[in-house]
N, C-alpha and C positions, 0 to 999 in steps of 0.2 A: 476513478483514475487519478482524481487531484489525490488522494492518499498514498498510490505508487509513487507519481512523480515529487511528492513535497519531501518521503522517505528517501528513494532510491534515486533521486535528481534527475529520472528519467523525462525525457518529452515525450510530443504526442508518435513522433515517429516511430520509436523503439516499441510502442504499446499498439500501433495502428494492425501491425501483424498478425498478435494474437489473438484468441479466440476469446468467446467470453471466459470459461472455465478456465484458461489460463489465467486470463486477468484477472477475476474470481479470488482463485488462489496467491496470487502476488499482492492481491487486495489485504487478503488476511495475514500475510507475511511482514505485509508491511504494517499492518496493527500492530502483531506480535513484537515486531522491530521498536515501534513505539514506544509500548508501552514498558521493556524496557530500559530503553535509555531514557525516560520521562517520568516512567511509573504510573501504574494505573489512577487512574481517578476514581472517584466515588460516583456512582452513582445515586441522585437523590429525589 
């Protein structure tokens, strides 16, 4: 959840509603969103 709200400046309220598989997928949107305007990092 801290990965939605640091991306999408969402709190806990907006996120309390949905379900896990929502969150889930907003999880992974907000990587994708990441990475980006960031750019991927290496993994090593």
């Amino acid at each position: 959840m801290a990965d939605i709200a640091m991306v999408f400046h969402w709190g806990p309220q907006q996120m309390d509603a949905m379900d896990l598989a929502e969150l889930m997928d907003w999880r992974e949107r907000a990587r994708e969103r990441w990475e980006l305007q960031h750019g991927a990092r290496s993994k090593t």
